[in-house]
N, CA and C atoms of all chains as a GROMACS GRO file, in nm:
protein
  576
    1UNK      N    1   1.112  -1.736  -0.154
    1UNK     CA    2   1.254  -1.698  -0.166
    1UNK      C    3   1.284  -1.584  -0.069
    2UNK      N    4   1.320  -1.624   0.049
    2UNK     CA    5   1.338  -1.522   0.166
    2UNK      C    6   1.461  -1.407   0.166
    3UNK      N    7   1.490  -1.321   0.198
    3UNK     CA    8   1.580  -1.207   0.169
    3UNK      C    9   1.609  -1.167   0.388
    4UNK      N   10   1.755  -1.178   0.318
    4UNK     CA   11   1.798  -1.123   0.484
    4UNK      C   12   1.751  -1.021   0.535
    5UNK      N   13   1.779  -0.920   0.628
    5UNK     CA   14   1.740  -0.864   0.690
    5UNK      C   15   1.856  -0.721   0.665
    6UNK      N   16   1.972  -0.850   0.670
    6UNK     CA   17   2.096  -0.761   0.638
    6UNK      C   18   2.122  -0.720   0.551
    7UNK      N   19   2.096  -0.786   0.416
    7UNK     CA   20   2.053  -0.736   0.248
    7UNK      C   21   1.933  -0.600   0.232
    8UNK      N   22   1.851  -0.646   0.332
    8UNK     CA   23   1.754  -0.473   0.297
    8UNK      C   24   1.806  -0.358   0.373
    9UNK      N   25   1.848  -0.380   0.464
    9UNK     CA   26   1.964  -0.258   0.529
    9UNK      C   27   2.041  -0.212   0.453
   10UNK      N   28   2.076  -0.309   0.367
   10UNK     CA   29   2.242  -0.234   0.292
   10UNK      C   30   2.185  -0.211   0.182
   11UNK      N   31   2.069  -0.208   0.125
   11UNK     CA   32   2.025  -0.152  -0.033
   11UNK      C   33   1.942  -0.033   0.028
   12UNK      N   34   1.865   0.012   0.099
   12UNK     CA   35   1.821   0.127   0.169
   12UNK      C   36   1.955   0.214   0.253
   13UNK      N   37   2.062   0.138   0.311
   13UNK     CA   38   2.182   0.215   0.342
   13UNK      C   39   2.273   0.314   0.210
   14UNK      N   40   2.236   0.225   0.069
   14UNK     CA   41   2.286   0.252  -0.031
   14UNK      C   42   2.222   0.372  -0.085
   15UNK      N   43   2.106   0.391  -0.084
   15UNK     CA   44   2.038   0.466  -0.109
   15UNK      C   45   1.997   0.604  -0.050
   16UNK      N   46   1.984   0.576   0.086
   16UNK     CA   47   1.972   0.669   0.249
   16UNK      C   48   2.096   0.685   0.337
   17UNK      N   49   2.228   0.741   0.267
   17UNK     CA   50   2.306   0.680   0.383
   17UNK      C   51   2.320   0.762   0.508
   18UNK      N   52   2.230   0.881   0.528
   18UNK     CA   53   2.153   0.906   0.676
   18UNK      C   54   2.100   0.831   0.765
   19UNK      N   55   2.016   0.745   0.668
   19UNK     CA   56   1.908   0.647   0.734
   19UNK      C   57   1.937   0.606   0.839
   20UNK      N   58   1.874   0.615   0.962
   20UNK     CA   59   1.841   0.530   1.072
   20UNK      C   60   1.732   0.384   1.022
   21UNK      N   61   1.762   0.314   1.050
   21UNK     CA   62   1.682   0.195   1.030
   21UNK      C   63   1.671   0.073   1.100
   22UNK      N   64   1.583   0.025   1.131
   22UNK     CA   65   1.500  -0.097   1.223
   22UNK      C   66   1.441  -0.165   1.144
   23UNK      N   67   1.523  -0.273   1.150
   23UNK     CA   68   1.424  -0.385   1.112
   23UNK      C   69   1.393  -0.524   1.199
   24UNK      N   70   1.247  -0.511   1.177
   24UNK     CA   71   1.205  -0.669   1.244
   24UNK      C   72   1.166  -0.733   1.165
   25UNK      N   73   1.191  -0.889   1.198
   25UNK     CA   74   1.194  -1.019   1.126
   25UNK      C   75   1.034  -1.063   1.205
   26UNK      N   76   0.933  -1.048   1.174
   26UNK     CA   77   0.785  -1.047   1.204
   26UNK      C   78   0.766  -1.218   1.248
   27UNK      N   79   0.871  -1.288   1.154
   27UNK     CA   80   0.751  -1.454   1.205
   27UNK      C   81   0.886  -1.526   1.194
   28UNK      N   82   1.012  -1.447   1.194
   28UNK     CA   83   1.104  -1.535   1.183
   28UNK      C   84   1.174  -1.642   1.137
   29UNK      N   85   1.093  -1.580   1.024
   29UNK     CA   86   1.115  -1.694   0.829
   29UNK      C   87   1.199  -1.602   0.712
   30UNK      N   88   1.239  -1.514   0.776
   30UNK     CA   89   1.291  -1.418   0.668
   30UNK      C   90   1.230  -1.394   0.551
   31UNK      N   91   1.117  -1.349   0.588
   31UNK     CA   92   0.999  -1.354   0.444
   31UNK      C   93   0.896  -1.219   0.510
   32UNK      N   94   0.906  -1.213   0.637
   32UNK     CA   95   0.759  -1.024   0.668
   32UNK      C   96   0.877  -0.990   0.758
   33UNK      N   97   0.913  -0.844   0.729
   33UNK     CA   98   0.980  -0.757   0.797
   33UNK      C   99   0.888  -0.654   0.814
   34UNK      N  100   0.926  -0.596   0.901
   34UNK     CA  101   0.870  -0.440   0.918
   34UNK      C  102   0.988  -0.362   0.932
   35UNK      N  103   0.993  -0.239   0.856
   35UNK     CA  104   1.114  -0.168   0.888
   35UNK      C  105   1.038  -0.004   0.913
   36UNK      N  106   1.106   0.080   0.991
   36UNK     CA  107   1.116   0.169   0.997
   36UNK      C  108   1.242   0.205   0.989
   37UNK      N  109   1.208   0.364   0.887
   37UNK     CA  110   1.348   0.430   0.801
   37UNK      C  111   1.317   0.576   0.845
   38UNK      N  112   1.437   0.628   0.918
   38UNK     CA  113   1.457   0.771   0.979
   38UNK      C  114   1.517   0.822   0.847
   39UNK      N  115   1.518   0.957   0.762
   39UNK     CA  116   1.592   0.961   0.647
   39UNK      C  117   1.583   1.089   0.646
   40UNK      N  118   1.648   1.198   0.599
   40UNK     CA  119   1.633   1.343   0.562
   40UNK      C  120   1.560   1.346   0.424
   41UNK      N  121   1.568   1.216   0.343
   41UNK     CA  122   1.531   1.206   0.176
   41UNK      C  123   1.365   1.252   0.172
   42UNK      N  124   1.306   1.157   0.301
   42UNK     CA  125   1.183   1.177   0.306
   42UNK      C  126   1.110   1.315   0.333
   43UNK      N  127   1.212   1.436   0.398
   43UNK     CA  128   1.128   1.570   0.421
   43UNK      C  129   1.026   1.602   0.326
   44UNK      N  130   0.920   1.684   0.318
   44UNK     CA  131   0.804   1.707   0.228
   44UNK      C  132   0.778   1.620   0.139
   45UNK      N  133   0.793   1.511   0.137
   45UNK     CA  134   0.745   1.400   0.059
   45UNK      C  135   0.607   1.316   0.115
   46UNK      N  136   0.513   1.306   0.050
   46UNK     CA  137   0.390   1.225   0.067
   46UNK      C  138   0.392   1.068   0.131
   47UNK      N  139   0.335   1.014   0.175
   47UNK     CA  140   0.394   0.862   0.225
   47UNK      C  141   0.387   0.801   0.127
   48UNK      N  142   0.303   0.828   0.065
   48UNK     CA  143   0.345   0.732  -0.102
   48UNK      C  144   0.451   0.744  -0.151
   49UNK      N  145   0.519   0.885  -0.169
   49UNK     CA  146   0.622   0.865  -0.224
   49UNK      C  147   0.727   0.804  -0.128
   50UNK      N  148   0.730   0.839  -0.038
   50UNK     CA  149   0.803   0.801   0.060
   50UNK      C  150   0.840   0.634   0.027
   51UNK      N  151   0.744   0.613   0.041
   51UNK     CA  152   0.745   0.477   0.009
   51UNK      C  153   0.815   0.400  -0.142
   52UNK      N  154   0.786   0.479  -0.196
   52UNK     CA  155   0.809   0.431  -0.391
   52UNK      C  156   0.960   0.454  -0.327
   53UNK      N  157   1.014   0.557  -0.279
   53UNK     CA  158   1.148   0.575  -0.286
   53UNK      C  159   1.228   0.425  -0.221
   54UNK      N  160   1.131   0.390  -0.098
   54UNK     CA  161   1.196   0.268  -0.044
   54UNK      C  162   1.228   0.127  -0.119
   55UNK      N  163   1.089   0.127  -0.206
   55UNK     CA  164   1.064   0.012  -0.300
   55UNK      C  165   1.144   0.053  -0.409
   56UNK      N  166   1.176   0.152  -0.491
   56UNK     CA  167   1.292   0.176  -0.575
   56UNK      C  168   1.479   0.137  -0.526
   57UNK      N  169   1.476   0.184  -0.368
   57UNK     CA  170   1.565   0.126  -0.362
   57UNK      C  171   1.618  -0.036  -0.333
   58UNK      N  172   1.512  -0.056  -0.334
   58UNK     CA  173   1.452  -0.259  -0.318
   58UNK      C  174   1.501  -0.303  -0.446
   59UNK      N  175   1.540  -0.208  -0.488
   59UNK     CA  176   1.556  -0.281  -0.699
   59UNK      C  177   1.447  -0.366  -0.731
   60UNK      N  178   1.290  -0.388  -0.687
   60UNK     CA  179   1.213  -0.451  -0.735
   60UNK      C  180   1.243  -0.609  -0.624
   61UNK      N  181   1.290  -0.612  -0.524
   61UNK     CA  182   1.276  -0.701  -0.404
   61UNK      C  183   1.128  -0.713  -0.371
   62UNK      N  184   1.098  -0.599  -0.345
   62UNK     CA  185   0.908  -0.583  -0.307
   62UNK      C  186   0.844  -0.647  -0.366
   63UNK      N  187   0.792  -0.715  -0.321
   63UNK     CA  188   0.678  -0.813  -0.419
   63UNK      C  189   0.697  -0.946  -0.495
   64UNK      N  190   0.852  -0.931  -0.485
   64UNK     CA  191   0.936  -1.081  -0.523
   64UNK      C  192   0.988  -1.110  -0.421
   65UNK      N  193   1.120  -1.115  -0.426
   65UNK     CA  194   1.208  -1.188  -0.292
   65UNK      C  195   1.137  -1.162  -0.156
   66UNK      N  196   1.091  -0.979  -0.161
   66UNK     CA  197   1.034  -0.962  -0.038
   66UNK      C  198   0.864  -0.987  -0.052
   67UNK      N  199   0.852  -1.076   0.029
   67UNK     CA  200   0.669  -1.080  -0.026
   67UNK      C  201   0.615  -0.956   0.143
   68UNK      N  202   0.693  -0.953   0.229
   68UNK     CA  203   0.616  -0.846   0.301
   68UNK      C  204   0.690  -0.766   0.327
   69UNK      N  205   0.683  -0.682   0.386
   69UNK     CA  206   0.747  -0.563   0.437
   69UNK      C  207   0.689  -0.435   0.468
   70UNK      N  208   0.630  -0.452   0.633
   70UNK     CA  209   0.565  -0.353   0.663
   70UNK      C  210   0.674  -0.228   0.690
   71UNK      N  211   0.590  -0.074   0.614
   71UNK     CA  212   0.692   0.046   0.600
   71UNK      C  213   0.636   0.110   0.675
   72UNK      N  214   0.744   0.216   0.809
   72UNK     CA  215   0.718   0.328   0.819
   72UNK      C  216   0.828   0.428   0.816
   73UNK      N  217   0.812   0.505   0.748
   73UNK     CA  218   0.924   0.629   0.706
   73UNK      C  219   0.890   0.771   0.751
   74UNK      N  220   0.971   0.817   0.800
   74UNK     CA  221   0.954   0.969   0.833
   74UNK      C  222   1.105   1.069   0.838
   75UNK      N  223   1.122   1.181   0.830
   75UNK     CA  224   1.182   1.256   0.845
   75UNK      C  225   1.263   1.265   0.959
   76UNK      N  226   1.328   1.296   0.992
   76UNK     CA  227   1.386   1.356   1.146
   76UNK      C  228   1.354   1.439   1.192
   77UNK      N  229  -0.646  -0.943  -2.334
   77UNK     CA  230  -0.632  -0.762  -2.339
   77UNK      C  231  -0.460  -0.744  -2.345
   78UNK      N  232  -0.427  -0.629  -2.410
   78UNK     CA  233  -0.298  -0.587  -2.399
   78UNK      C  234  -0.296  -0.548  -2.338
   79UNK      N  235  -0.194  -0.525  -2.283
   79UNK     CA  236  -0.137  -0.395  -2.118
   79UNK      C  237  -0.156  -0.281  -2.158
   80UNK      N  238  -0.172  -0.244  -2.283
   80UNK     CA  239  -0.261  -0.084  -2.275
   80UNK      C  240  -0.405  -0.080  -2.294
   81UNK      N  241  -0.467  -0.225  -2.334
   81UNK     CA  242  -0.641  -0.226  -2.312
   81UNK      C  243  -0.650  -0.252  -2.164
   82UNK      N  244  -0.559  -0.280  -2.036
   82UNK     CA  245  -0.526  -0.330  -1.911
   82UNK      C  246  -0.561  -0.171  -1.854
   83UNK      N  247  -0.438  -0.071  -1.895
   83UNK     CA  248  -0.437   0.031  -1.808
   83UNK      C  249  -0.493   0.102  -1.842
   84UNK      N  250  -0.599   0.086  -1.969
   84UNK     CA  251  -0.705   0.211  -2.048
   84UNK      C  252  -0.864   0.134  -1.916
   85UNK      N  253  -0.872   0.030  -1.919
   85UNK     CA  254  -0.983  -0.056  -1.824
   85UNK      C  255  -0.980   0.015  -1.664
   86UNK      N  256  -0.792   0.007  -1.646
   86UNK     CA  257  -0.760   0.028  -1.503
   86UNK      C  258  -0.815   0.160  -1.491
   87UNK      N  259  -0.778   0.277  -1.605
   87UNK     CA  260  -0.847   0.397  -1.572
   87UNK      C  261  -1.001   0.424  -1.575
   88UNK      N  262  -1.044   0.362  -1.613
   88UNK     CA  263  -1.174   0.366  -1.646
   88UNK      C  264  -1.256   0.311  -1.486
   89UNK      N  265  -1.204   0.182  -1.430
   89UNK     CA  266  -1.254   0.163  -1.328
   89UNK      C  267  -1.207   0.243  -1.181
   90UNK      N  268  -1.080   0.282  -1.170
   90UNK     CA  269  -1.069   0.421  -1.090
   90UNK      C  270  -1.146   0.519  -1.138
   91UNK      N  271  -1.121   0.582  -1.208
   91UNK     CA  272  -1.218   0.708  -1.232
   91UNK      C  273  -1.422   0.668  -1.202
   92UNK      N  274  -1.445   0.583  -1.262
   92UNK     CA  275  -1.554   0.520  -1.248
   92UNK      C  276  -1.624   0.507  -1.111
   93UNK      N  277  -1.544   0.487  -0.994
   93UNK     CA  278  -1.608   0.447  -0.892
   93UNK      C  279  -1.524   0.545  -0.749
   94UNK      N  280  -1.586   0.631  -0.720
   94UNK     CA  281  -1.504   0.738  -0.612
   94UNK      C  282  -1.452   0.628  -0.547
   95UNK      N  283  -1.456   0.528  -0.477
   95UNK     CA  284  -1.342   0.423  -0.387
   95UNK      C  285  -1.348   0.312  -0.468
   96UNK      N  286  -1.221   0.274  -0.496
   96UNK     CA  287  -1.169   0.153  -0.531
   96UNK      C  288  -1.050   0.047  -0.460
   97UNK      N  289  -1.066  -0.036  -0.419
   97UNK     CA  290  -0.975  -0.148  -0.374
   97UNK      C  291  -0.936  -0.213  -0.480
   98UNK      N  292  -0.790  -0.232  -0.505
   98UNK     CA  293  -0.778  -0.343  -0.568
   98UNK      C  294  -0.670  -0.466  -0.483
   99UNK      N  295  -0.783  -0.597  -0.444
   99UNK     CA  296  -0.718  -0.653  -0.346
   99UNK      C  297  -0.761  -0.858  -0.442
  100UNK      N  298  -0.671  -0.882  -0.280
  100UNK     CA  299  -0.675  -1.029  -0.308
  100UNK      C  300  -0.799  -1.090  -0.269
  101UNK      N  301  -0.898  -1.138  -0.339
  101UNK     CA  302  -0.991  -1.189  -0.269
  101UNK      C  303  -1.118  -1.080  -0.323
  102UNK      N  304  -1.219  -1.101  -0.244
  102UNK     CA  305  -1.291  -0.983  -0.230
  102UNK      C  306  -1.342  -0.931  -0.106
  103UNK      N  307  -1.413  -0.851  -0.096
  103UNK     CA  308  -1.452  -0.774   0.042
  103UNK      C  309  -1.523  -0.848   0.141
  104UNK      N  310  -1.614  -0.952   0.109
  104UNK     CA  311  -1.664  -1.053   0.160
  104UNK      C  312  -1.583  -1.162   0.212
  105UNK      N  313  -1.483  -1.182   0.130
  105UNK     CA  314  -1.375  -1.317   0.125
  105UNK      C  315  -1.230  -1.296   0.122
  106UNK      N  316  -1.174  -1.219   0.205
  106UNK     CA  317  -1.019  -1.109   0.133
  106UNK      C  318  -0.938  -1.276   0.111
  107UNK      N  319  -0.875  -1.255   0.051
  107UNK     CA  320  -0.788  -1.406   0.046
  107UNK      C  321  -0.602  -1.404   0.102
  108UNK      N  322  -0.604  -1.245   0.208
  108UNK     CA  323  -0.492  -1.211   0.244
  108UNK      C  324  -0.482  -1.077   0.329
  109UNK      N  325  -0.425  -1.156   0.446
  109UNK     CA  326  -0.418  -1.059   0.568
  109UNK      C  327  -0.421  -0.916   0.531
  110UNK      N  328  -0.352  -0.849   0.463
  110UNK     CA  329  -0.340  -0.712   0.439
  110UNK      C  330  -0.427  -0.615   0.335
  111UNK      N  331  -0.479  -0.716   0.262
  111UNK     CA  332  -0.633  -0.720   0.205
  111UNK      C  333  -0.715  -0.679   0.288
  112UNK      N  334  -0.754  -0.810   0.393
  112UNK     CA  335  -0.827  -0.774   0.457
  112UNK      C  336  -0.840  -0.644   0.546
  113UNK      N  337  -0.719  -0.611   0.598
  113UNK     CA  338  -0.684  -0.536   0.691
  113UNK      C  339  -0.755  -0.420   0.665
  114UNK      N  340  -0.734  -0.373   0.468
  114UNK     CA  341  -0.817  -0.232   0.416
  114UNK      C  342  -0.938  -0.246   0.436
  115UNK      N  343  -0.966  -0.363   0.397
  115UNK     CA  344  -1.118  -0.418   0.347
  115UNK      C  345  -1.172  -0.356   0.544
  116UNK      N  346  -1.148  -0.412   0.610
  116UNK     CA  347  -1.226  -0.414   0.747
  116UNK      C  348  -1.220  -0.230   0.802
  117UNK      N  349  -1.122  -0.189   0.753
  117UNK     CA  350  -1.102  -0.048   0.760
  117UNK      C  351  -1.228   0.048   0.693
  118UNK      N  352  -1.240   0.016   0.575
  118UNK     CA  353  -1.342   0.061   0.488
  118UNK      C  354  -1.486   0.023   0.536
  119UNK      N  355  -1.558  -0.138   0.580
  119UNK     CA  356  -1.599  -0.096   0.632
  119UNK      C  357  -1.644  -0.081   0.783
  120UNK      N  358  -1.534  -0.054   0.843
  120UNK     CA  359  -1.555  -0.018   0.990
  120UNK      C  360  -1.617   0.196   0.958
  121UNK      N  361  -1.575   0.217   0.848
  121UNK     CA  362  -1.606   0.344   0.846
  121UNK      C  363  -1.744   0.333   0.755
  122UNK      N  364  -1.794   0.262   0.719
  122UNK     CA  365  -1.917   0.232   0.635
  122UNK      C  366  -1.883   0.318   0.512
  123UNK      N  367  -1.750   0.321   0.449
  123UNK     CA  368  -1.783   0.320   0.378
  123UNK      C  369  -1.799   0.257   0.219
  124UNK      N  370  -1.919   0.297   0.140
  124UNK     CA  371  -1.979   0.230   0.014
  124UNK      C  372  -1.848   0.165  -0.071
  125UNK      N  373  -1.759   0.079  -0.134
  125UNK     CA  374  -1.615   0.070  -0.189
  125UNK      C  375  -1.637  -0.069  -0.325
  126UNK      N  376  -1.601  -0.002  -0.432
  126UNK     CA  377  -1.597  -0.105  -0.538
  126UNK      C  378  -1.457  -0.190  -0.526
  127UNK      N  379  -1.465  -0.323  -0.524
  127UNK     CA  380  -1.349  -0.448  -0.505
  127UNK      C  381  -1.276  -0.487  -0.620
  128UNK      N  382  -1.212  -0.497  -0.593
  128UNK     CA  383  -1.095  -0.574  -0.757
  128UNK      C  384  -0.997  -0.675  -0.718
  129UNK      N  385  -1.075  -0.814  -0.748
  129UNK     CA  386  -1.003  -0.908  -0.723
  129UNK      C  387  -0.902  -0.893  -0.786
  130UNK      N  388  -0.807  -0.898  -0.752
  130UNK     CA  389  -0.654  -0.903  -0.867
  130UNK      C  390  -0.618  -1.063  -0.886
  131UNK      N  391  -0.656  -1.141  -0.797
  131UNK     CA  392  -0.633  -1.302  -0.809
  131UNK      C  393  -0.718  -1.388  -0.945
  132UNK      N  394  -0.817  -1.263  -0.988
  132UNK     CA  395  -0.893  -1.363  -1.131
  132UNK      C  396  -0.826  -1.318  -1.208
  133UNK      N  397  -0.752  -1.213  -1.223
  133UNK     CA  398  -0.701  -1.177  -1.356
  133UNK      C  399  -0.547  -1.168  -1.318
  134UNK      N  400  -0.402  -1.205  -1.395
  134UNK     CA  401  -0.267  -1.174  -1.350
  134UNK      C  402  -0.264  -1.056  -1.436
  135UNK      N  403  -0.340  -1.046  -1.530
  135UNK     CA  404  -0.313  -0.896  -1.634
  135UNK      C  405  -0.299  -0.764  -1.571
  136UNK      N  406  -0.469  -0.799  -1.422
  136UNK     CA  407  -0.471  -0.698  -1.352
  136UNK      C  408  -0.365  -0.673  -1.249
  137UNK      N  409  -0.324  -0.801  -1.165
  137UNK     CA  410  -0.272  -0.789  -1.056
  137UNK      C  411  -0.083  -0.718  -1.175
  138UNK      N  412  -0.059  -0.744  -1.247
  138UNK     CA  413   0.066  -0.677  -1.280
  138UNK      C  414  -0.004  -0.554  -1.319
  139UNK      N  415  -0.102  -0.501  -1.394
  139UNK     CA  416  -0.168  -0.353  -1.458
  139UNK      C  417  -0.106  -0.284  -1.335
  140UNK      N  418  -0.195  -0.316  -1.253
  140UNK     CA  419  -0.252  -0.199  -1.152
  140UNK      C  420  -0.070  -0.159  -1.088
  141UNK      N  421  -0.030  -0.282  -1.068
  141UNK     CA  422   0.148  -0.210  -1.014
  141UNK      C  423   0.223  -0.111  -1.101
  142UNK      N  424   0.167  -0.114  -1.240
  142UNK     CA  425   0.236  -0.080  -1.290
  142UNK      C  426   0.212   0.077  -1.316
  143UNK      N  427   0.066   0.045  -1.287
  143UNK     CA  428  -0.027   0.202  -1.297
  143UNK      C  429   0.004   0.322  -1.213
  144UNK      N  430   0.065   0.265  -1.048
  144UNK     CA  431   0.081   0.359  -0.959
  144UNK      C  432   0.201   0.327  -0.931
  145UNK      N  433   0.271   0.239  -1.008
  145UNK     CA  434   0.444   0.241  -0.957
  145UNK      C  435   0.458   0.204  -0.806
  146UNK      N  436   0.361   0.097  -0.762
  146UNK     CA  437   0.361  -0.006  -0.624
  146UNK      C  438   0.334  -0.117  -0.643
  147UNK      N  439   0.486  -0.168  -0.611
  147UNK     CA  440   0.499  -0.301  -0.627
  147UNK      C  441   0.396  -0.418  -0.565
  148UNK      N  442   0.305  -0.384  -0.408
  148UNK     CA  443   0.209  -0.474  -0.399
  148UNK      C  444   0.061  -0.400  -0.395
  149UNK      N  445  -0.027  -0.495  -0.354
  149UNK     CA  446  -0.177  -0.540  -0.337
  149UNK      C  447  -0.211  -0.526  -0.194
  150UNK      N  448  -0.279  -0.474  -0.130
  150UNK     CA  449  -0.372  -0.438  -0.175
  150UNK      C  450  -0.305  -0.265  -0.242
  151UNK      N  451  -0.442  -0.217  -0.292
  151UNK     CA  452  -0.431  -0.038  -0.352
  151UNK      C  453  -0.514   0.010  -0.325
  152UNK      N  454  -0.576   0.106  -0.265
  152UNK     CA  455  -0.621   0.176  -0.218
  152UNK      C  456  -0.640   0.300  -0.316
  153UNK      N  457  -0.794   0.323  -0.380
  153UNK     CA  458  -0.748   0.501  -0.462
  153UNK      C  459  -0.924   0.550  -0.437
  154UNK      N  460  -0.900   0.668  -0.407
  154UNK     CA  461  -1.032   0.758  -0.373
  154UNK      C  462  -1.033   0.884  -0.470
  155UNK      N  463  -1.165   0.884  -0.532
  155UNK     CA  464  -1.197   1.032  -0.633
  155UNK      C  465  -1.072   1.021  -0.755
  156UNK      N  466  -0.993   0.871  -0.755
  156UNK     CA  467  -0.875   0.912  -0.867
  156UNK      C  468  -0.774   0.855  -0.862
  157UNK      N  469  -0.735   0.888  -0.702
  157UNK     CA  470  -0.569   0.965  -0.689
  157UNK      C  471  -0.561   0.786  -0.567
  158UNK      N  472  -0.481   0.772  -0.625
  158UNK     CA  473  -0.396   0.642  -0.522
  158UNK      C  474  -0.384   0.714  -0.388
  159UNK      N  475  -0.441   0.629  -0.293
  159UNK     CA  476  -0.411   0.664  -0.184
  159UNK      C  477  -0.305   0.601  -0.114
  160UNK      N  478  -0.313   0.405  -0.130
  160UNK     CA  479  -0.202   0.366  -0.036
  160UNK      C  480  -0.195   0.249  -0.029
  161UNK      N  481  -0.145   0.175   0.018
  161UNK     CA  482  -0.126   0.010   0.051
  161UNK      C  483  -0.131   0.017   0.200
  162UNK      N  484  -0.172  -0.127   0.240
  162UNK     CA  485  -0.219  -0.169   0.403
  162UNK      C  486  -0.147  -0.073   0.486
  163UNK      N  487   0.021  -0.066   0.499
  163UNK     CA  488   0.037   0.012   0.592
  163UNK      C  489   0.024   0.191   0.595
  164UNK      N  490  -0.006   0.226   0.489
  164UNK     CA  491  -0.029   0.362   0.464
  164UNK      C  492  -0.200   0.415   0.516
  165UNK      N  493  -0.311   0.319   0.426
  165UNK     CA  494  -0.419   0.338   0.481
  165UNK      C  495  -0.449   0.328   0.641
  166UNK      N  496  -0.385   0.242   0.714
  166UNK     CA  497  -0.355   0.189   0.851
  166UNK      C  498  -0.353   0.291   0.929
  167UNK      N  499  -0.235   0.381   0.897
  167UNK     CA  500  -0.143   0.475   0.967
  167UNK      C  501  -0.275   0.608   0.974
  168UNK      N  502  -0.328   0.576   0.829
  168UNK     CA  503  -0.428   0.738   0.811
  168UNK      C  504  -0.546   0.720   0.935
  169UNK      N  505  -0.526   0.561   0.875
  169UNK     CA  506  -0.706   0.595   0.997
  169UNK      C  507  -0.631   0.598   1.130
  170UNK      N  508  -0.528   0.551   1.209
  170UNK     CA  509  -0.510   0.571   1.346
  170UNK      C  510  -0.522   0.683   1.328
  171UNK      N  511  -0.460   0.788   1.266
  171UNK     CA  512  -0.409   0.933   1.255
  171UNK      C  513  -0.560   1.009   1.250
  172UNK      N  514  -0.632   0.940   1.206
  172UNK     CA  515  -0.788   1.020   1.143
  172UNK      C  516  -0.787   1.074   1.018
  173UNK      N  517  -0.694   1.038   0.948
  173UNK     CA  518  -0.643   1.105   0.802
  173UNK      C  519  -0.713   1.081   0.735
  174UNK      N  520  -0.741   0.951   0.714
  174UNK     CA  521  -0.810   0.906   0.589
  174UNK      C  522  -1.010   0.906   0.617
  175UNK      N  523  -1.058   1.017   0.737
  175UNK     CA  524  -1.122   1.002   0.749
  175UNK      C  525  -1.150   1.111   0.725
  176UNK      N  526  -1.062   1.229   0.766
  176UNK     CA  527  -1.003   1.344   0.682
  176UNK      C  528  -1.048   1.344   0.556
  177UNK      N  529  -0.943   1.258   0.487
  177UNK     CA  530  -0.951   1.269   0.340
  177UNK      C  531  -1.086   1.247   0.250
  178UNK      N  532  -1.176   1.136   0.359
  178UNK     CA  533  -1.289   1.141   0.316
  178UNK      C  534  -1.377   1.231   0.272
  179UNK      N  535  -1.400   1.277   0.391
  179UNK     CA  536  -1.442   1.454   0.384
  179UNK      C  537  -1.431   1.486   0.329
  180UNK      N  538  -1.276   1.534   0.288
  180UNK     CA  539  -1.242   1.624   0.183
  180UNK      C  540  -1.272   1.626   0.058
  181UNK      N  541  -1.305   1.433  -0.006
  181UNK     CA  542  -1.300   1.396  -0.098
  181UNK      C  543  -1.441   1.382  -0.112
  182UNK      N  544  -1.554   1.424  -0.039
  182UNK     CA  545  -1.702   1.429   0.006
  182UNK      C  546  -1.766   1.300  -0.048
  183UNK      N  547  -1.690   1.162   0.054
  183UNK     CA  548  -1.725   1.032   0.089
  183UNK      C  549  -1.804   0.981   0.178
  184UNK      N  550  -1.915   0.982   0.159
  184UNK     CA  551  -2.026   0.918   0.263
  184UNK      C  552  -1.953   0.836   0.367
  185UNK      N  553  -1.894   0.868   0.496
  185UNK     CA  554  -1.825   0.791   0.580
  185UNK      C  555  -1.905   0.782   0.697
  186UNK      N  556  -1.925   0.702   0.835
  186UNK     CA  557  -1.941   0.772   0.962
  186UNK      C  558  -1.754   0.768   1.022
  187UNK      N  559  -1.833   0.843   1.156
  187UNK     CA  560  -1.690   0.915   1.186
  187UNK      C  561  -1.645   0.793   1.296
  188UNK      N  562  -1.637   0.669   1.303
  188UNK     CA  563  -1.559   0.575   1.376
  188UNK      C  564  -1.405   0.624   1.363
  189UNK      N  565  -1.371   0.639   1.525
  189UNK     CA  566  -1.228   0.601   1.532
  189UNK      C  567  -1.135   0.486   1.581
  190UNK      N  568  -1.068   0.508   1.576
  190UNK     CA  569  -0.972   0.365   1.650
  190UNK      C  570  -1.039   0.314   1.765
  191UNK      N  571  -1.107   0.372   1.876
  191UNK     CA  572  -1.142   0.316   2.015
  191UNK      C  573  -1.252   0.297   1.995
  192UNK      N  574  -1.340   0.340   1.869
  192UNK     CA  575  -1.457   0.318   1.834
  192UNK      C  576  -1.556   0.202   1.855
   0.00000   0.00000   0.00000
């Protein structure tokens, strides 16, 4: 069950609305993205959390609709 | 097992073993690219790592998400403490982090790096 590209932008936009964000469509099945997320949310935060914050704003997409999604997040 | 004989087990086998994977497949056989990806990481650094198929059990493969509040597989946890999923462990070793962390966490590693 594949998820746009444009749907994870706008639930991380919802969430980050600083965010700079990139996303690539990896195999061009709408099923492995990789995104990188520019965000102020992430300052002193661990990459784990960093991360939980992304997958929280996924509403639980991660691991269902989205079966991949390579993350990299950092600060500005 | 109930989901609290699940995450009383889950603690028991983190705490139990200073490195733990919990992946698809096993270390010999990953049954998924990003599995593997830790698995070859671990041991490209030699180091020693207890496996957790999450594919024999669904009790486990939902436990363990639920344990560290990450939605996928593989997991990554050293001396305890969750370390990461494929692209987090990834990032440490380009970085030397998690070779770092070894150390820190006084993990029988050798010191291979990326050009290694």
């Amino acid at each position: 069950m594949p998820m746009a590209a444009d749907d994870i932008t706008r639930l991380i936009k919802e969430r980050f609305p600083d965010a700079e964000i990139r996303i690539e469509d990896l195999a061009g099945d709408g099923d492995h993205y990789a995104a990188t997320i520019v965000s102020e949310a992430f300052r002193g935060k661990t990459r784990v959390q960093q991360h939980q914050m992304v997958y929280d704003a996924l509403k639980g997409s991660m691991g269902g609709a989205l079966h991949a999604l390579a993350l990299k997040t950092t600060a500005p | 097992m109930s989901a609290e004989d699940i995450q009383d087990w889950l603690r028991k086998e983190i705490a139990g073993n200073d490195v733990v994977l919990f992946m698809k497949g096993t270390k010999t056989m990953p049954q998924c690219g990003f599995s593997m990806q830790v698995a070859q990481i671990l041991n490209h650094l030699g180091v020693d790592f207890k496996d957790v198929n999450v594919l024999e059990d669904m009790s486990v493969r939902e436990g363990i998400k639920a344990y560290s509040n990450w939605p996928t597989i593989p997991q990554l946890y050293v001396k305890g403490e969750f370390v990461g999923g494929c692209d987090i462990v990834r990032e440490m070793f380009q970085a030397n982090e998690l070779q770092e962390l070894l150390t820190t966490k006084g993990i029988v590693h050798n010191q291979q790096t990326m050009t290694a």
